[in-house]
N, C-alpha and C positions, 0 to 999 in steps of 0.2 A: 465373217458374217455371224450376229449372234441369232444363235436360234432357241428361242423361245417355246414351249409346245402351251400357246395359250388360245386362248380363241380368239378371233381377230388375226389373229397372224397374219402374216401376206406369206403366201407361196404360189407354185406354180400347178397348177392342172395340164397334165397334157390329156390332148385327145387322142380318140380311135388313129388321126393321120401323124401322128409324134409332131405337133405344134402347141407349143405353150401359148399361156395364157394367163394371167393375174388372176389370183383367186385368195379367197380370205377362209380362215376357219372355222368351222360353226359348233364341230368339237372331233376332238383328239379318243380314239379307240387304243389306249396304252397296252404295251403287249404284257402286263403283267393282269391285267383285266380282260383283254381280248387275244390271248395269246397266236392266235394263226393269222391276227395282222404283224404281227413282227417280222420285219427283211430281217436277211441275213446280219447289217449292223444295227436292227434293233429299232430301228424306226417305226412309231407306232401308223397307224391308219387312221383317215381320219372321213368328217363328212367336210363342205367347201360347199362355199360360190362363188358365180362371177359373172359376169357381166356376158350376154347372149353375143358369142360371134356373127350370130347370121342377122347383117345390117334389116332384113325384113322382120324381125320380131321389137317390132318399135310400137310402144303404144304412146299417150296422151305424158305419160310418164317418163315416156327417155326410153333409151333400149331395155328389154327384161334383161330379169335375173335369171341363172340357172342353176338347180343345185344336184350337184353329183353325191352321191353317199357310199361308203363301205371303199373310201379308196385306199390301196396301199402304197408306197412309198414305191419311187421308180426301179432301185436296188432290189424288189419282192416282187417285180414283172419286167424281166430284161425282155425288150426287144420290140415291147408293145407300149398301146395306149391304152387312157381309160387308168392315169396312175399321176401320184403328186410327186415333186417333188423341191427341196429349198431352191430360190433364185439363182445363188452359185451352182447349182449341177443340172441346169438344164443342158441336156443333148443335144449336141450340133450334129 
């Protein structure tokens, strides 16, 4: 998979319950700029959206958006949610 760190990206959002989710990038916290988002391989943090899982946040518009910010990579929160990470490494 190529990964890009641009904005628009598609990656994954997990939540607080470790379920992913599509979410796009609205910008990338590089660890040489932000250094205490850097995991352990270097992956920067970024802000993200996507598309509101809970079917009642529907308006006139379609489902809302939601936007998460200050996330870091899933590698820089083992074991939890509320962390990004590329399409190939989502958690089973």
């Amino acid at each position: 998979m190529e990964r890009k760190y641009e904005v628009g990206a598609h990656i994954k959002y997990i939540d607080p319950h470790r379920k992913a989710h599509d979410a796009l990038v609205l910008v990338w916290w590089m660890p040489d700029h932000v250094p205490s988002y850097a995991g352990p391989n270097g992956e920067p943090g970024c802000n993200l959206v996507l598309v509101d899982p809970d079917p009642e946040k529907e308006d006139s518009y379609g489902r809302q958006i939601r936007r998460e910010t200050s996330m870091v990579h899933l590698n820089n929160n083992p074991g939890k949610g509320n962390c990004w990470c590329w399409p190939d490494e989502v958690p089973q």
